[in-house]
N, C-alpha and C positions, 0 to 999 in steps of 0.2 A: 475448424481448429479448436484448440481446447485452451485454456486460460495458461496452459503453463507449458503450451509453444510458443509466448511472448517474453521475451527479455527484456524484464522491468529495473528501473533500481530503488535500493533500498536506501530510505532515510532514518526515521527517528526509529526507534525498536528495544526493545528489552525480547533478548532473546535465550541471550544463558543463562537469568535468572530471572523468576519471577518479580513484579515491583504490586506496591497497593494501587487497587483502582480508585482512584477519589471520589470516581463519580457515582458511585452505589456503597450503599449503605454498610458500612463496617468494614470498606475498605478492604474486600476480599483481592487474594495474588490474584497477578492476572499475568500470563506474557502477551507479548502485543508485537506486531509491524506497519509501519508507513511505509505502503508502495506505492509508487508512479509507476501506471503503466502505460504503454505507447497509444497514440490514437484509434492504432489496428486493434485493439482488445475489447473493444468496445462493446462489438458485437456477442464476443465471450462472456463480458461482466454483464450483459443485458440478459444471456440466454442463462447462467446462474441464479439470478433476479428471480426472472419470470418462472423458471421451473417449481420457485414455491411460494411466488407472489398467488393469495384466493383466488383463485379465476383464472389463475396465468395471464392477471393485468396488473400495468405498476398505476394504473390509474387508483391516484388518493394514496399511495403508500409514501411515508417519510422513507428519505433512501439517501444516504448521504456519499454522493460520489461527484464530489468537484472537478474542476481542469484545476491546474494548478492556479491558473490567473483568477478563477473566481473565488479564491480563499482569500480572505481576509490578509492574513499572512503568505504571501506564495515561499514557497521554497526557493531558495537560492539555490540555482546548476539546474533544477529543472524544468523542462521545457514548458510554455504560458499553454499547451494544449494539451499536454498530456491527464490524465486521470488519476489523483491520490486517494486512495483508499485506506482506511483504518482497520483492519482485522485483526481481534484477539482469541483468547482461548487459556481454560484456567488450569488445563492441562498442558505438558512439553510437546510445544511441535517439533513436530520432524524434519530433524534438521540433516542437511548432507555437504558437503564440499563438495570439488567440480567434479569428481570421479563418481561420485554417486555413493560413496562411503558416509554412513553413518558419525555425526557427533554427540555424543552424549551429552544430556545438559548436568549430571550429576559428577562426571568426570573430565567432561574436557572443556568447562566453564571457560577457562583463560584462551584454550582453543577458537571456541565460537565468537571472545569478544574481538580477535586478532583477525578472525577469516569476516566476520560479519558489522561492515563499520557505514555507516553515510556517504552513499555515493556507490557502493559493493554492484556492480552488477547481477542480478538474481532469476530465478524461476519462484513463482508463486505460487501454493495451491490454497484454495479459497472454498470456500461450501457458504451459500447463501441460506439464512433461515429468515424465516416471520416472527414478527415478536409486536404482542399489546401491553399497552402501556398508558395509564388515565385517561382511555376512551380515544386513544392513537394508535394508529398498526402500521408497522412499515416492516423494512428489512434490511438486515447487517451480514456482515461476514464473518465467520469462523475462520481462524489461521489453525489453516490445517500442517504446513510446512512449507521450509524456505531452503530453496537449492542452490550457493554457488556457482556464478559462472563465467563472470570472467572480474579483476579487478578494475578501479574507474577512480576517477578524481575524485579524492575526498571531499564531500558538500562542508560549508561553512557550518554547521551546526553544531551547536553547544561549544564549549570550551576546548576546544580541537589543537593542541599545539603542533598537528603537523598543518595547519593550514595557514598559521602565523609563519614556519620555517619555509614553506613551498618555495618561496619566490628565492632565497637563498642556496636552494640547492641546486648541485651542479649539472648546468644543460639551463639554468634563468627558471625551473620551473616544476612541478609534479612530474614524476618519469613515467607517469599515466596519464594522457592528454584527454581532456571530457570531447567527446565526440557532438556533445550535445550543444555544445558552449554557444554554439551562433546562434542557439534560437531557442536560448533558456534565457525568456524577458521576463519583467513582473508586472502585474496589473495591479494596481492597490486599489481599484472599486470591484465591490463585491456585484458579482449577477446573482440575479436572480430568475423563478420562474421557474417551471416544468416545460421542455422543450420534446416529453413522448407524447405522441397521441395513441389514441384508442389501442391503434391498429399495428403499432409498432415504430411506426415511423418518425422521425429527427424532423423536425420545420424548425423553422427562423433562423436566427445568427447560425452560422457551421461552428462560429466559434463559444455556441451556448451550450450550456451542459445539458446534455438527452436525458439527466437522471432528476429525483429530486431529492432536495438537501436534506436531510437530519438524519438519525440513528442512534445504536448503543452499541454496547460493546457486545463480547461473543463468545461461547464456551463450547468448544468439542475441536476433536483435532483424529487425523487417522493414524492407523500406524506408517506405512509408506505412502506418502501419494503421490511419490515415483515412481512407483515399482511399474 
């Protein structure tokens, strides 16, 4: 399979406008997405990794791909297993709605922020690179682009006034029911550890994370990576 035959959702993001990275020096634009993808992608976000991991090993690379439970903060609405990932890029990704039509980030700004909210069901495309850094080498992801696909329960994040009104409207509830809700728990101790070995393979907890933790952010994007 390829990373963007999984139906992930989308959380935090700046997508119709660029915002500053804080975390590099002068604060260059950046656009960015937080996705959770399913347990099933797993093997997709590994085989991205490794394509330009030295050696085609993640062994000794910083590589920051949590479950949701091993994050310090987990996400509220998603699930304690699934995988959030950080990908930016200081170019416009390419963005589509469900049909596969094009949005513009210079024209249809107020477009993207209405189709593209916390909680948005999505398709992801992602490009893994390498990158050193004060005698560290690990690898991050490029946000190449984000495909609508179906709408989902708005997640609590940030100052959200439709998730204060939810419980008021009529039906007791969101007219979009989180499919995910029974088994989106939180953990609030962090794991740790690298759970790849050599040769590819996942050992110990099923519920550890097969990657390891750190990264930066990420610059390049394609034209379609639907097409």
């Amino acid at each position: 399979m390829a990373l963007t035959d999984h139906v992930a959702i989308l959380t935090h993001h700046a997508l119709a406008q660029p915002i500053p990275n804080k975390k590099k020096a002068g604060n260059p634009l950046h656009y960015f997405a937080v996705v959770a993808f399913p347990p099933a992608a797993q093997d997709d976000l590994r085989a991205l990794l490794t394509a330009v991991a030295p050696g085609g090993s993640l062994v000794g690379q910083s590589i920051r791909v949590p479950r949701n439970s091993q994050q310090t903060k987990p996400i509220p609405g998603i699930p304690s297993d699934w995988f959030v990932i950080r990908a930016a890029t200081q170019y416009p990704p390419y963005l589509a709605d469900e049909t596969g039509k094009q949005l513009d980030q210079v024209t249809q700004t107020n477009d993207i922020r209405l189709k593209f909210y916390p909680g948005k069901r999505i398709r992801a495309a992602l490009a893994a690179y390498p990158w050193n850094y004060q005698g560290q080498s690990g690898l991050s992801f490029n946000l190449n682009g984000v495909m609508a696909v179906s709408d989902g329960e708005r997640l609590a994040i940030g100052n959200d006034a439709a998730n204060a009104f939810a419980a008021y409207s009529e039906g007791g509830g969101s007219a979009a029911a989180n499919p995910f809700a029974s088994t989106a728990t939180t953990v609030a101790a962090q794991q740790t550890g690298n759970a790849v070995t050599s040769n590819g393979g996942v050992t110990g907890n099923p519920g550890a994370d097969p990657f390891q933790q750190a990264g930066v952010g990420a610059t390049n994007t394609a034209a379609n990576p639907f097409a």
